[in-house]
N, C-alpha and C positions, 0 to 999 in steps of 0.2 A: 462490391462484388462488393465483400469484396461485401463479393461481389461480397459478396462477401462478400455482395461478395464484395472489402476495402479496394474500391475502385483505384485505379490505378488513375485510377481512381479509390471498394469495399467487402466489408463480409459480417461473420456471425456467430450466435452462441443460446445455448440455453439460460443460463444467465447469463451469456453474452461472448461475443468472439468477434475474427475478422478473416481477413486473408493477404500473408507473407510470408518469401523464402530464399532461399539457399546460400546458407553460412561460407562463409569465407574460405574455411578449411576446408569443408565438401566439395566447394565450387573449384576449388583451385584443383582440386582433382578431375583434368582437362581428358574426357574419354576420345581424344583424336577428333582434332577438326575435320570439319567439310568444308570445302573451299565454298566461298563468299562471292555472292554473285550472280547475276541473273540465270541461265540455260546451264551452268558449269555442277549444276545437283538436282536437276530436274528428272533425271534415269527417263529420260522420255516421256510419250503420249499411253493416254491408254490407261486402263487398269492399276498398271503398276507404275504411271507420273509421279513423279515428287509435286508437292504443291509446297509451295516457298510462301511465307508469312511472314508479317512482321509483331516483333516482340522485345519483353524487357522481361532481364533479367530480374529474376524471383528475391524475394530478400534473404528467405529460409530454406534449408532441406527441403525438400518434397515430402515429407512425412504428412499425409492424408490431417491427421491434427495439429500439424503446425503450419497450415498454409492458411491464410486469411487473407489471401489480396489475389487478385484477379490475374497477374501472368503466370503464378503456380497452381491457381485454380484451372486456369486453360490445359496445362500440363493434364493436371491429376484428371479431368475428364474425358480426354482421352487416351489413357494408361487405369485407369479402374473403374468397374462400378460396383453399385452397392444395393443392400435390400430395394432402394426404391431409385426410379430415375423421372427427371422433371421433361415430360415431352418437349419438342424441341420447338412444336407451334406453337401450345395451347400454355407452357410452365404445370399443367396438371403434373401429382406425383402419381406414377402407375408402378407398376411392381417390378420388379428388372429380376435379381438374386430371391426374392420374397415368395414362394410361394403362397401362404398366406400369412398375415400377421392377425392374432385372434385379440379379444379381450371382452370382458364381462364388465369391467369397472373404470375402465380410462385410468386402471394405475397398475394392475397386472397384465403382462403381455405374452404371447406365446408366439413365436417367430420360427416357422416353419421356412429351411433354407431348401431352394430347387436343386435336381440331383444332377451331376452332370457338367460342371463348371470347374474349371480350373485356373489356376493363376500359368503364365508365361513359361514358366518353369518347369512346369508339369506338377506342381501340389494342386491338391485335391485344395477345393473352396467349402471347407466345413463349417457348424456353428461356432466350434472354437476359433477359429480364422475372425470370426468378428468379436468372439468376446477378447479374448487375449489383445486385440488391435482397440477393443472400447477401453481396457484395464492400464492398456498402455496410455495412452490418450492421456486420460483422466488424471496418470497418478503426477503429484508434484513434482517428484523428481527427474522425471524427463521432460519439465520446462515445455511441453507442448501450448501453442499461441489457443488452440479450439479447446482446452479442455474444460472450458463450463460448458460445451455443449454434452456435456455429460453431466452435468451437476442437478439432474432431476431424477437420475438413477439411486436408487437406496442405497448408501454407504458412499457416497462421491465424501461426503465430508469426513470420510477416513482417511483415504487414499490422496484429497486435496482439504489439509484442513489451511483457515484463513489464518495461520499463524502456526510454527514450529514443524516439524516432522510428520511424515505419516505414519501415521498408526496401523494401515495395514495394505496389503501389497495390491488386494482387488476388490471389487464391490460387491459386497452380500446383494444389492439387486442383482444382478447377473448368474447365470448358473445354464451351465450346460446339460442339457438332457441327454442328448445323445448327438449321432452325428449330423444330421441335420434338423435338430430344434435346440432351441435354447429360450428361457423366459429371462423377463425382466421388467421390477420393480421399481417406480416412480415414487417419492417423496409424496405426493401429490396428484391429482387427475390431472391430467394434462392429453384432452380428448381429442387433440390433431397432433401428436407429439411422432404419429406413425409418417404423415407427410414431411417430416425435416429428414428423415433417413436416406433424402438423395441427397443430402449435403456431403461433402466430400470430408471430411471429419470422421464418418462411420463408417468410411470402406475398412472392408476387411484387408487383412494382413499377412503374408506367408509365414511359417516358420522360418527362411532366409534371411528374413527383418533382422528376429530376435540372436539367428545364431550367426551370423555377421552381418552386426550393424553398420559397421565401415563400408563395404562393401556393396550392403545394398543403397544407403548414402550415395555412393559414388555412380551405382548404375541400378535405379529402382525397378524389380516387378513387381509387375501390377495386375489385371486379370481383364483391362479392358481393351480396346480392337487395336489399340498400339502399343509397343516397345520400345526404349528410350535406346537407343543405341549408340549414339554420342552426346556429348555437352562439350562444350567450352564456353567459360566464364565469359561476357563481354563479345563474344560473335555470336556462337546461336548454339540450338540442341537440332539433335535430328531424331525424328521418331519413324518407327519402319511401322506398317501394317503387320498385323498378328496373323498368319492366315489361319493357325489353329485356333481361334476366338470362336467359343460356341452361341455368343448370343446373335442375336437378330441385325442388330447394327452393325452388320458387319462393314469395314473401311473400302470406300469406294474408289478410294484407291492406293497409290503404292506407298503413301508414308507420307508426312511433314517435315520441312525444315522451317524452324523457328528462329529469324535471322535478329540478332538484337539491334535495335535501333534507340539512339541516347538523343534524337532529333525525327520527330514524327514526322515533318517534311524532308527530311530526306527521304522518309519509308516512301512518301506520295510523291518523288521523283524518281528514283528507282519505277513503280509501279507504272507512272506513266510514260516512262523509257523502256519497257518489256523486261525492266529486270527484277521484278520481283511478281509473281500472283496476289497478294494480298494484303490490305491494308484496314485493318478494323477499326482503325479511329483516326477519321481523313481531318487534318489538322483543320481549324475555324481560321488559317488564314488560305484554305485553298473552297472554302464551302461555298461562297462568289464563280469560282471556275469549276468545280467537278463535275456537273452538267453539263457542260460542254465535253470537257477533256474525257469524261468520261460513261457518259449515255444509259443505257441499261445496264451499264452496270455497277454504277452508284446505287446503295444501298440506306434507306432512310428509313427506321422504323421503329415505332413504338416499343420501351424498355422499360424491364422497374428496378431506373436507376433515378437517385435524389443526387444532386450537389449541393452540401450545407458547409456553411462556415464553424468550426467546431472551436471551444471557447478553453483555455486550460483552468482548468478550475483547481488547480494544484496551486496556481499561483494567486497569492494574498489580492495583489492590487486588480486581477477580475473575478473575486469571488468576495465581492463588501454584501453587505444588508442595503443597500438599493443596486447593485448590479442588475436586475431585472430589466430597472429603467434605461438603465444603458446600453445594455443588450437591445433594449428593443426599438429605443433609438436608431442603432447600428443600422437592424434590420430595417428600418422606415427611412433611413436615407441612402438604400439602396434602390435604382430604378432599376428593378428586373426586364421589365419590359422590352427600356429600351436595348440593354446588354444584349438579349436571348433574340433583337431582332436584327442588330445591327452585326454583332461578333458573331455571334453563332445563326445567322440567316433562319431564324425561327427552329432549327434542329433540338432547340429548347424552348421548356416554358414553363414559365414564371411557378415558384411553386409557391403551393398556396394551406399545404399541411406537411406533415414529416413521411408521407409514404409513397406512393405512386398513384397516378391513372392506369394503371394496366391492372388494379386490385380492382376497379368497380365499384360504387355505391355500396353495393351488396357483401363484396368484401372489404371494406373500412375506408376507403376511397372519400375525403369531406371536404370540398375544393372551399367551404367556409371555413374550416376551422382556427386558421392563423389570421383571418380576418385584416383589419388595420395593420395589424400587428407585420401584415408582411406586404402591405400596400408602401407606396410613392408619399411622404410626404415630408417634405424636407423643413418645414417649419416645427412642426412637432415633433421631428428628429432633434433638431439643435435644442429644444427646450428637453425633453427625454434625456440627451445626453448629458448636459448641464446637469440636471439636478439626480443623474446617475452619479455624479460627480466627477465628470470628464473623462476622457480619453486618459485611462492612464502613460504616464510620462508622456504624456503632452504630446505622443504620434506611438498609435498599432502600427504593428509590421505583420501583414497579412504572408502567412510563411506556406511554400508548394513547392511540389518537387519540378524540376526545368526541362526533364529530358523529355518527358513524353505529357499528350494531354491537351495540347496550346492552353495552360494555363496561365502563362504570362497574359497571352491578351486579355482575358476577362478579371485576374486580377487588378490588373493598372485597372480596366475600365470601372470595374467596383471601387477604390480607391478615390478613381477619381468624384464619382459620385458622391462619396460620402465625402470629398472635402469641398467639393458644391455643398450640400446640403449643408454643413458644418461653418460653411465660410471662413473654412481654414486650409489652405493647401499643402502641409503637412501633418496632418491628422491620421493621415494613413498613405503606408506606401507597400511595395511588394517586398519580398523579401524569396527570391528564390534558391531553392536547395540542388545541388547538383542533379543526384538521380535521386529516382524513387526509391532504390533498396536504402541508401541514405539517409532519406528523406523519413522513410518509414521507420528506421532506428534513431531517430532524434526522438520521432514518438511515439515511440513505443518506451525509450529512457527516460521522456518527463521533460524533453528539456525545448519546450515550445512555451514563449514567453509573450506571445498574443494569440489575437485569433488564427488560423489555420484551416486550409483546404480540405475539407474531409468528403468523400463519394463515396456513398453505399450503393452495391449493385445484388440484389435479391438473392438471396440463398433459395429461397421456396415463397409461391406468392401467396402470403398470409401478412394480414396489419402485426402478427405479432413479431416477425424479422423486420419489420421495420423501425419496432421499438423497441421491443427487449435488447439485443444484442448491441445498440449502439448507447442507453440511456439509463438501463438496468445498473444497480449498485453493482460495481465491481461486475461487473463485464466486462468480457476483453477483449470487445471493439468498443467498448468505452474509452475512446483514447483523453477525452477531455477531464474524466473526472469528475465528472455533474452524478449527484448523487441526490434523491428527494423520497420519503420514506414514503407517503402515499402514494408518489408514482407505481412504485416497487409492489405494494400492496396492493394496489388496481390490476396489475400485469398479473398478480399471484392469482386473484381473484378471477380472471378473464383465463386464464390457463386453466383453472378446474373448471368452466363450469359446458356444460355437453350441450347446452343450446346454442348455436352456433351464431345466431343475431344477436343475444343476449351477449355470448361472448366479445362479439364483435364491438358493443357498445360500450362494454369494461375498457377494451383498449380504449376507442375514442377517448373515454373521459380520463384515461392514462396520458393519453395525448394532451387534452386541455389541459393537464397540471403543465406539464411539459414546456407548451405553451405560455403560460401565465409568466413561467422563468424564463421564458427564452434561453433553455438549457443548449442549443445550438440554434444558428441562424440559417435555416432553409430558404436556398437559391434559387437552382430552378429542378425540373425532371428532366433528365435528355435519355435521346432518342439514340438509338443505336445508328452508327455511320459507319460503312463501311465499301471499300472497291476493289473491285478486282481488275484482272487481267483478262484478254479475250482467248489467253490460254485455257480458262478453269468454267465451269460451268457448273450449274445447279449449287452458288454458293449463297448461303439464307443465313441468320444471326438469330440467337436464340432469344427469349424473351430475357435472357440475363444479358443480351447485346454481345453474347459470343460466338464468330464462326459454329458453324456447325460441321466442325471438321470432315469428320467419318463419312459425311454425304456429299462432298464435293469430287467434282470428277474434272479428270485431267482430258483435252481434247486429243 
């Protein structure tokens, strides 16, 4: 994700971002449990079914710019939408709020909002509904996780400058016309900058936001086919169908309950004992049996999510002047192959650049790029790392969060690999974090002291969410810290230019720098997994590998 989108694997930013949420103080503000448990929150068949889910708790608030990980991404997509949304087949952005967005130069924009739209609450969804939620975003002082996805708007480095105070409250790009247009000015061409607008970062915003913040905190509206109507911290949320929702997606049925799970195979026993509807990432020790247990309606399919090893580059002893070597050692005494056939029963595979297959040739898609570099070879591993100058302290602790994911299995199983190839059986070992909201405040603080688990899952499918926001200087889903000034300049350079192959080619060779450092270590791509229950029907995963809530119907 995350999928931003920061898979709970990923997520995103203009110069860079991700996706987590919900603060402690927020969270503990408990809006009355639903009781837990298979049939006892279902409200029945029909229309108005509950459909029950399984989930984890968000790290951050739900504030639309401070979510960068994939369980508050799940949230925020259905509770808002925005000028643009990513179809649910194809990941196309098509216009959702947008009636037209204009521009003559790929840096002036005119944004024409549809009439007729409202948030949950009964306010009007005007142009200032988005600018006021962009100003907020962006400015420093409310610490939002997305706000460089606003950092290509004219005046971002007011309101977020890289050191001391802001200097001013909003961004001279921005500027409201009237009630439904508003323009906005780019630093820069940046001539697909109108497809990231279904990132959940630019939904608009109520006035309710601004004028109780606590409040809305505690129980968010939002403008899209659902209503948050309870939370509790550590059990679940429950979201109701909106039946006043004007747009087209309307929820097929009577609501979600988001049941938290700290153990993914409990979620896949629950599910296949009738007590839960859904389960979107069937754990890699149940992928041998869900065939069985579970027939049509296992769910296996193509996603553009990466699994990569991300490196801290904040810390001295993996950031030397031959780090490269060692880095890419790493990566060469990893057997992808055999991990992605035997752990995850091929549901993955081997990656072989930093973006996805679901991007295409045509869109940046180079199954050569990473070449040797991310092939099987454990003799040019041990000399690579040698003369990287070892393992520092003498054993990596490859660090992931435990609750969700089956991350354990595939970390041992990398570990153990590399200490086959190393011919040392502590060279690396696991190092698991309780939860992911945890897991993701350790790095988000800096305080990862080897390699570490990182998943990116697509904001929008374009080569350049797959580089920018993870690798870009000071990004803030750059959780590693890997900084390189021609990468940075390839990415600038690939963002203005209006030919879109051309463009495409910039990234690439942004990529080869990339590459050359082995600034993270790419695993494999996985595929979206998911099951259900022979209660729920017409349930599909989007090419971001998430339910597609709103369309699933209760029998």
């Amino acid at each position: 994700m995350g999928q931003s989108k920061i898979q709970n694997l990923g997520r995103h930013s203009m110069r860079g971002a991700t996706r987590a949420k919900w603060a402690a103080g927020a969270a503990a503000v408990a809006l009355a449990a639903t009781a837990c448990g298979g049939g006892s929150d279902t409200g029945g068949g029909g229309a108005d079914g509950i459909v029950s889910s399984s989930w984890g708790d968000p790290q951050n608030p739900l504030e639309p710019a401070n979510t960068n990980e994939v369980q508050g991404g799940k949230v925020l997509d259905m509770i808002f939408r925005g000028l643009k949304r990513y179809d649910p087949k194809t990941g196309e952005a098509e216009d959702m709020l947008a009636e037209k967005i204009e521009t003559t130069d790929a840096t002036n924009f005119t944004i024409t909002v549809k009439d007729g739209w409202t948030f949950s609450n009964g306010e009007k969804v005007t142009a200032k509904s988005f600018v006021d939620a962009w100003n907020y975003g962006a400015n420093l002082r409310n610490n939002q996780r997305n706000a460089f996805f606003f950092g290509q708007i004219e005046g971002y480095d007011q309101v977020h400058p890289e050191s001391g105070q802001p200097r001013a409250d909003t961004m001279s790009g921005l500027k409201v016309v009237d009630d439904r247009t508003f323009t906005v000015k780019l630093t820069q061409k940046f001539s697909t900058w109108p497809e990231t607008l279904g990132y959940a970062a630019f939904s608009p915003l109520p006035r309710a936001f601004f004028d109780n913040h606590d409040a809305w905190i505690a129980k968010p509206v939002g403008n899209g086919p659902y209503t948050v109507d309870s939370y509790t911290k550590g059990s679940q949320m429950a979201l109701k169908r909106w039946d006043a929702y004007p747009g087209e997606d309307k929820a097929q049925n009577g609501g979600v309950t988001l049941k938290v799970y700290t153990d993914n195979n409990t979620a896949y026993t629950d599910l296949t004992a009738g007590n839960l509807d859904l389960v979107d990432d069937v754990p890699a020790s149940q992928l041998r049996n869900v065939q069985a247990d579970l027939g049509d309606r296992y769910i296996n399919s193509p996603a553009g999510i990466i699994q990569t090893l991300a490196i801290p580059y904040y810390d001295k002893a993996w950031n030397t002047p031959n780090g490269a070597k060692l880095r890419t050692g790493i990566s060469m005494a990893i057997n992808r192959r055999q991990i992605t056939d035997t752990i995850f029963q091929k549901t993955r595979t081997p990656a072989k650049d930093w973006t996805s297959p679901v991007l295409g040739a045509d869109g940046g898609h180079k199954d050569t790029l990473c070449g040797d570099a991310c092939s099987y070879n454990p003799a040019e591993a041990k000399r690579l790392v040698a003369e990287g100058g070892g393992i520092p302290g003498g054993t990596m602790r490859i660090s992931y969060n435990a609750d969700t994911g089956s991350h354990k299995e595939w970390v041992d199983a990398v570990c153990n690999s590399i200490n086959r190839a190393l011919g040392n059986d502590r060279a690396c070992v696991g190092n698991p974090v309780g939860t992911f909201a945890d897991y993701r405040n350790q790095i988000t603080q800096l305080k990862m002291s080897g390699p570490f688990r990182a998943g990116w899952q697509m904001d929008y499918p374009l080569i350049q969410n797959f580089l920018q926001p993870l690798y870009y200087t000071n990004a803030s889903s750059n959780d590693g810290k890997w900084t390189n000034a021609e990468f940075d300049n390839l990415i600038d350079q690939a963002n203005a230019e209006t030919d879109t192959q051309k463009a495409v080619g910039l990234f690439q060779r942004a990529e080869e720098v990339l590459r050359d450092d082995m600034g993270a270590i790419p695993l494999w791509y996985q595929n979206g997994s998911a099951g259900h229950s022979d209660r729920v029907s017409n349930v599909t995963l989007n090419p971001f590998s998430v339910p597609v809530y709103h369309e699933i119907k209760v029998n």
